[in-house]
Every structure is written in structure tokens, then in C-alpha cells.
N, C-alpha and C positions, 0 to 999 in steps of 0.2 A: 579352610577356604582355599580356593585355586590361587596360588600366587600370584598370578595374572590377574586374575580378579581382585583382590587383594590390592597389587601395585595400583592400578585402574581407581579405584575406589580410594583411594589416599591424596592420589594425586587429583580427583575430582573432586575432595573437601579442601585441597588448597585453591583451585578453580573458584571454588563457590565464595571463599575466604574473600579471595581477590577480586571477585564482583560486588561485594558487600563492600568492600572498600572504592570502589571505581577504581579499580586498578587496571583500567582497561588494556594496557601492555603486558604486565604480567598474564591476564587473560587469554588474552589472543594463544600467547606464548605456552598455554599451557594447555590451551585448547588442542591445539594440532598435537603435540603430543598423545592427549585422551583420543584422538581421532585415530590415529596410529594403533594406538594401544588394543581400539577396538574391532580391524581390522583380523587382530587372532580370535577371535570367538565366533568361531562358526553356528553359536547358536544364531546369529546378528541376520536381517534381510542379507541378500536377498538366500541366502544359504537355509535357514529356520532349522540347522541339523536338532535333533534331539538330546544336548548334551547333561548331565548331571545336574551342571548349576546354570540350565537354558534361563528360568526365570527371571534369577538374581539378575544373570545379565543382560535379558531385556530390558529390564528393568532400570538399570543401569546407564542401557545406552539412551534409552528414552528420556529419563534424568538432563543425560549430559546434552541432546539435541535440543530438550526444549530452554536450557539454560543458555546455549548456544543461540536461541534466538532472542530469547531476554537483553543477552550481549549487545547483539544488533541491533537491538533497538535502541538500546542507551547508546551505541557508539555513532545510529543514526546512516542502518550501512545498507540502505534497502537490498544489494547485489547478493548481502552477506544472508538476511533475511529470507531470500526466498533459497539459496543454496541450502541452509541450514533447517528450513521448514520442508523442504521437499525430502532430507533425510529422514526428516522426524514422522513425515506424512505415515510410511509403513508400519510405524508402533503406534499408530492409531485406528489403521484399517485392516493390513494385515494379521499382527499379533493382538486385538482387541480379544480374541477368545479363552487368551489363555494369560492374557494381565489384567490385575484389576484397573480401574478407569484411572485416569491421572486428574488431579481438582485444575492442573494447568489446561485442559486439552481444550473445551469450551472457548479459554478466552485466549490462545494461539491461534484459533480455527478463525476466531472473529477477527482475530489484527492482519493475520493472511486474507480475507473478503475486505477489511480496509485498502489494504494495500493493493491490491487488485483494483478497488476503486479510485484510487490516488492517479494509479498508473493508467487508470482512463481503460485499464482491459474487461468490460464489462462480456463478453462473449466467455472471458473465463471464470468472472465472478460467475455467473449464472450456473456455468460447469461443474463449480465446484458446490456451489448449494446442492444442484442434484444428487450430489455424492453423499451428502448428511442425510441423516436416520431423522425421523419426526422430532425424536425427543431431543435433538441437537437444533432442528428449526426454532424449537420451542427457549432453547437459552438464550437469557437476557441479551449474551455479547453475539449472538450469529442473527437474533433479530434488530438488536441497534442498528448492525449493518447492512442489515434487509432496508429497512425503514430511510437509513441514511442515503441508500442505492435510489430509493424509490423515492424521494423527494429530490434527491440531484437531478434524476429524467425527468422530472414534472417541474423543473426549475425553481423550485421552493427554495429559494437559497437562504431565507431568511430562517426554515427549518432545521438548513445543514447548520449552519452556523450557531444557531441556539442548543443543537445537540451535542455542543461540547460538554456543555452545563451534566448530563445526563447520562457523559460516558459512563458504563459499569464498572469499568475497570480504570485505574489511573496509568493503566500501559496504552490506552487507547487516545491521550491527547495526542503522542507526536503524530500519529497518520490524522486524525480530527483538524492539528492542526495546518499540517501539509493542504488535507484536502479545505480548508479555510481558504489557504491560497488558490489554488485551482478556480474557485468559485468566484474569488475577486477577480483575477486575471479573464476570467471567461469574461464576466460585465464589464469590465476595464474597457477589452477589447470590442465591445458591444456600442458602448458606451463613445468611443473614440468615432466610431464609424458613424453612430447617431444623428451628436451633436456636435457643432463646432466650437460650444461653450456649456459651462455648466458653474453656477456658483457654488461656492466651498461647502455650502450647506446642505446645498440637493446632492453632490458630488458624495458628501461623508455620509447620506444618506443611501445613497445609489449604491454604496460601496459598501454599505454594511459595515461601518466605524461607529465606533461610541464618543469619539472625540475628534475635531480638529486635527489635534495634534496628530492622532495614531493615521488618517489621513496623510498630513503632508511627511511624514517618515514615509509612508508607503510610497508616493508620488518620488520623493526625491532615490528611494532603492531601486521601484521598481518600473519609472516610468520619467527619466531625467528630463524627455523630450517633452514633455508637456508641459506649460509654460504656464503659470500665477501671480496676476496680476489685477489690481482691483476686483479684489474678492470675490474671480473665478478662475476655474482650471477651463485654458486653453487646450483643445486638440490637434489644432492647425497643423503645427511641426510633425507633429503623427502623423497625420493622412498625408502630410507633402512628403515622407520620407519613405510612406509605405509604398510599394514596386505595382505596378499600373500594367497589367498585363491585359493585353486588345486581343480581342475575341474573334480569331481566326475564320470569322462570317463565309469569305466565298469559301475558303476549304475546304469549310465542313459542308456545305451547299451542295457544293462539287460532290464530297463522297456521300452527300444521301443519295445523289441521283444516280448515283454509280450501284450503290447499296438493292436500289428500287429495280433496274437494269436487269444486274443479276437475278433478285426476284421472280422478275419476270419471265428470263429463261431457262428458270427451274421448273417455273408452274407449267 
């Protein structure tokens, strides 16, 4: 074997060693190394030269990216996640002809259309679905997230949130439960605007809690300004503290007419 390949391959089972252990500094630390490393193997995107051991070391690099996202997700590094799946993207589209399938490819592809939906960038989820083959629409983890897409825009929040229970993979609570939050925060904010009261019970109801308790934790993290007292949540302090911006009326008055004007001696 190429000692290159070789070195690469030794130091990617200590890699793998030290994720198995959460050894998430040692990781990091041995990762940019392996990034390095693979840098000499012009079989690699964006090059595809045709060399001796091209396979092995697709193969290889494709290994180390998608462990590389594994990473991120345990260290919780969304920035790291989408750098390190945009590497990996090309040994799933580019060199798909000439490697066999990876069993991780599937449910990477689904925690990338999570994340996308977490980050509220739906113009690129949708992009990327395009990009999948039927037989990839049809896996469990790229339709969870089809499914999860398409009850967020129809406001079903009661579906997002029950479809924790049903993730396929146990890599897909941390975006599940990211996008949990989003969900509350969205009716939070809804909810603030509504009413100027709400009791504890329609509240944990409104909010999709199973408890009290997990309620006023959430009130006192992520919502201090709202006030509890005789067995309701107050909004008041919210909407007095939210910025009151006055609707520039003649302004805009002023520039339709000017808008109309011009119009006019165009036609």
C-alpha cells in the first residue's frame, strides 16, 4: 500500500478511536491533520486523476468526511457541519459511479435537509431535494424531512414536535430538537402579540409542554420579560418593550403619486 495511504489510514483509526471515546479535542486535532493528509491524493475532487489506489482512497476520504460530520454534530458545531458536508457532498454525486453506496449517505443527506430547515433556509432545502434521485426521495431519513418541511409550512406544530418520537435515526434528535425550539419561539412570539394574558395551562398547552414545569423553565430561559403571577403568563412587559415603528403614511402617499406621475409620462 501507498505509505501515504497507509499514514492516512492509521491516523483515521485513531480518529475514529477518539470519537468513540468523545474525545472531541483529540478529534478536532486529528482531523485537520487527516485533511491535510488528503490534500496529496490527486485521486480526491476536485482533481478525479486516475491513480492506482484512486478507490481505496475515495473511499477513504469519503469515510473521513462523513465522520467529520458525525463530529459536528456531537460537538453541536452547525458552522462545522455544513463546511464538512459540503466536502463530503462530491463522493456522493461526483464519484457515486465508481464507489460502492456508503449505509451513512441516506441519513447525512437527511440531517443536511434538517438543518436547512432549522436555519429557516427553505428556498435551499427544496434545492437540494431536487438534486436526489427517486430512490433517495423514497428513504425513510430524506422523507422524515420532507414530511417534517411540510407540516412546519402548514403550521402543524403539533406534528413537528410528535415527530421526534419517529426520528429514523437517533443522529436526527439534535436538529428535531433545535427545530422544537423554533416552533415554540415562532407561537411564543404569536402568542405575545395575541393576548395580553394567558393562564399556565392554556400557555403549556399553546406551547406544546407536557408539564408545568418544562413551561416555566422555558419562560424563565427564554422569555424573563414575561411576568407569572396568579396562575397566568403576563405579556404586557413584551409588547411595552417591543420598538413601535409609525408607518411613514404621507411618504409613501407622496411617492405613489410621484410613482403614478411618472407612469403617466411613459404611456
Amino acid at each position: 500500500m501507498n505509505p501515504k495511504l497507509t499514514e492516512a489510514s492509521q491516523l483515521f483509526e485513531r480518529f475514529k478511536s477518539a470519537l468513540v471515546r468523545n474525545d472531541f479535542d483529540t478529534c478536532a486535532n486529528l482531523l485537520s491533520q487527516l485533511k491535510v493528509l488528503l490534500t496529496r491524493f490527486r485521486s480526491l475532487p476536485p482533481l478525479f486523476e486516475d491513480t492506482p489506489n484512486a478507490i481505496h482512497e475515495l473511499t477513504l476520504a469519503r469515510d473521513i468526511y462523513e465522520h467529520a460530520v458525525i463530529l459536528s454534530m456531537k460537538t453541536e458545531d452547525q458552522d462545522a457541519f455544513e463546511r464538512d458536508f459540503f466536502q463530503l457532498k462530491p463522493y456522493y454525486t461526483d464519484a457515486s459511479g465508481c464507489l460502492p453506496s456508503s449505509p451513512q449517505e441516506y441519513i447525512l443527506l437527511g440531517l443536511n435537509l434538517l438543518r436547512l430547515l432549522v436555519q429557516n433556509r427553505i428556498a435551499e432545502f427544496h434545492t437540494e431535494l431536487e438534486l436526489l434521485s427517486s430512490t433517495a426521495l423514497d428513504n425513510p431519513c430524506i422523507k422524515h424531512a420532507v414530511e417534517l418541511e411540510q407540516s412546519f409550512m402548514e403550521g402543524a406544530y403539533n406534528c413537528v414536535l410528535s415527530a421526534r418520537q419517529t426520528a429514523p435515526h437517533e443522529s436526527f434528535v439534535y436538529f428535531m430538537d433545535l427545530l422544537a425550539k423554533t416552533v415554540r419561539d415562532e407561537i411564543a412570539g404569536c402568542s405575545e402579540k395575541a393576548y395580553d394574558y394567558l393562564s399556565i395551562n392554556d400557555a403549556r398547552q399553546m406551547l406544546l409542554f407536557s408539564s408545568d414545569k418544562e413551561l416555566l423553565d422555558y419562560i424563565r430561559e427564554d422569555h424573563p420579560e414575561w411576568e407569572i403571577k396568579n396562575g397566568c403568563v403576563f405579556f404586557q412587559k413584551a409588547k411595552e418593550s417591543a420598538p413601535c415603528k409609525e408607518i411613514p403614511s404621507l411618504q409613501l402617499i407622496n411617492q405613489t403619486l410621484s410613482y403614478a406621475r411618472e407612469l403617466e409620462r411613459i404611456v
